[in-house]
C-alpha positions in Angstrom: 124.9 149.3 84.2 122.1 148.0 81.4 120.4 144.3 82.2 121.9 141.9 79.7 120.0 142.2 76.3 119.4 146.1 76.8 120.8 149.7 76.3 120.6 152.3 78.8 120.9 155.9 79.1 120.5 158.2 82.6 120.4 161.9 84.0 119.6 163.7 86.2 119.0 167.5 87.3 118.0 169.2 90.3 116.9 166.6 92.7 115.1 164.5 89.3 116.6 161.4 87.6 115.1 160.1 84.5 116.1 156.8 82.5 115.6 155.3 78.9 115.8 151.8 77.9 115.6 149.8 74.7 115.9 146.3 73.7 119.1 145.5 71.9 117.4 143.6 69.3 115.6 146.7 68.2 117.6 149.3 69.0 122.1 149.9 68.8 121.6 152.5 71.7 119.9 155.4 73.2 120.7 158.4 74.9 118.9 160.8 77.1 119.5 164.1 79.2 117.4 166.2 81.2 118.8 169.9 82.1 116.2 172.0 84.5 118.7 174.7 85.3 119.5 177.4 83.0 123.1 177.8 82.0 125.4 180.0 81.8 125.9 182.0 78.9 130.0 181.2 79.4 129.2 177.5 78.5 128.2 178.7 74.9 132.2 178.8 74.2 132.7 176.0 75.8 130.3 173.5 73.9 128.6 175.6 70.8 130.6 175.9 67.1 130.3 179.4 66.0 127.4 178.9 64.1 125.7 177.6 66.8 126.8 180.5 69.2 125.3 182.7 66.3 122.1 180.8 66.7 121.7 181.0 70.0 121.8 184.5 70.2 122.1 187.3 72.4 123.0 186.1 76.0 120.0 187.1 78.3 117.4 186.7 76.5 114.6 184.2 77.1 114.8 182.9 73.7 118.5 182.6 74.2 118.9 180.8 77.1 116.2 178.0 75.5 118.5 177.7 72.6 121.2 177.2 75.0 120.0 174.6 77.1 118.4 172.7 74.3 121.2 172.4 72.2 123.4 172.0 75.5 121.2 169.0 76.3 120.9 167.9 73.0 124.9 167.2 72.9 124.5 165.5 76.1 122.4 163.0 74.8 124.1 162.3 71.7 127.1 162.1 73.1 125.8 159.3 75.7 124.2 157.5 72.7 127.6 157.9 70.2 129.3 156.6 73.1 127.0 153.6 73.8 127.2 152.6 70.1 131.1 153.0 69.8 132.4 152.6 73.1 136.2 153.3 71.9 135.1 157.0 71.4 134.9 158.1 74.4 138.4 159.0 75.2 138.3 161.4 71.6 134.3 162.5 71.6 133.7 165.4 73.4 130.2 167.2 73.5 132.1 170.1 72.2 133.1 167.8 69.2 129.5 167.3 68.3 127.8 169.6 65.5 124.1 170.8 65.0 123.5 170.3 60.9 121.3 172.1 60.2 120.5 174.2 62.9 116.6 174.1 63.0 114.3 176.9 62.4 112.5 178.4 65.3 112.6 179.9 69.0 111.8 176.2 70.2 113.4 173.6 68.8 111.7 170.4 68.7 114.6 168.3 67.5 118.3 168.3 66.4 120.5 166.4 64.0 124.0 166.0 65.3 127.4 164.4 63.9 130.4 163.7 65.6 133.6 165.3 64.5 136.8 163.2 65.6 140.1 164.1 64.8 141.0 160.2 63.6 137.4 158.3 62.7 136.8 155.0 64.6 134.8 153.9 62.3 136.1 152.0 58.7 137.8 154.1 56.8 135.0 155.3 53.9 132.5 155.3 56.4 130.8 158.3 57.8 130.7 158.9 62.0 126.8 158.3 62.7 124.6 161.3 62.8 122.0 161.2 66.2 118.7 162.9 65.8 118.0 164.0 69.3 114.3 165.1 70.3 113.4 168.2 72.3 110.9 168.0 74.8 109.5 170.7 77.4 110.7 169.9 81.3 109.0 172.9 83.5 111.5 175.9 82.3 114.4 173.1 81.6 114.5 170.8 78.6 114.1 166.7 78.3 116.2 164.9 75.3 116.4 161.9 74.1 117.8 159.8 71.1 117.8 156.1 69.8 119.5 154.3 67.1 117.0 151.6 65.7 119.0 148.4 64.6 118.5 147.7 61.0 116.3 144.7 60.8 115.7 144.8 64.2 112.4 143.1 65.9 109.3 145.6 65.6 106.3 145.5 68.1 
């Protein structure tokens, strides 16, 4: 649980826990997930759309199992911040609910842009479910991501 006044995200992967924290008066929330395993190419069906799967690529291949766990982790963290900003979606949100658009160009993404797809919108009606850009970063052979939401107007250092 997050000190009063701040948002939290955690994770953790073999052995290694990270953490990110904002202020809420500059950011809504944040969201963070660190994967240093590979994963099975099975979990592509379980958490990829089909243009992702296509994406991805062949199963077994380096370049393939990078696409995998970035994205993988990618989902993971903006599902954690989705959740952190609308706490009612997390009974409907799934990672598998969440969609890469566009899918970025590249062996090695350095970044993804995903948006929630939810059967019934908690949001007003009119208004679109947020989109989370979620940053890529190198862990060892595993993959470090991270998002925030900056709060319109909020304090800047």
């Amino acid at each position: 649980m997050a000190p009063a006044g701040w948002t939290l995200s955690i994770s953790h992967s073999a052995g290694l826990a990270v953490a990110v924290a904002a202020p809420l008066g500059r950011h809504a929330a944040v969201g963070c997930d660190l994967e240093l395993r590979r994963l099975p190419a099975a979990a592509a069906r379980l958490v990829l759309t089909g243009p992702e799967r296509v994406w991805v690529g062949d199963a077994g291949t380096p370049e393939a199992e990078h696409r995998l766990l970035a994205l993988f982790s990618a989902k993971e963290a903006a599902f954690k911040l989705l959740c952190g900003l609308q706490p009612g979606t997390f009974g409907a949100l799934t990672v598998a609910r969440l969609t890469a658009d566009p899918l970025p160009a590249g062996a090695r993404p350095q970044a993804f842009r995903l948006r929630p797809s939810l059967p019934a919108a908690p949001a007003a009606p009119g208004t679109p479910p947020p989109a989370a850009l979620v940053r890529v970063g190198a862990a060892g052979d595993g993959v470090f991501c991270w998002t925030a939401l900056p709060r319109p107007g909020g304090v800047r250092p």
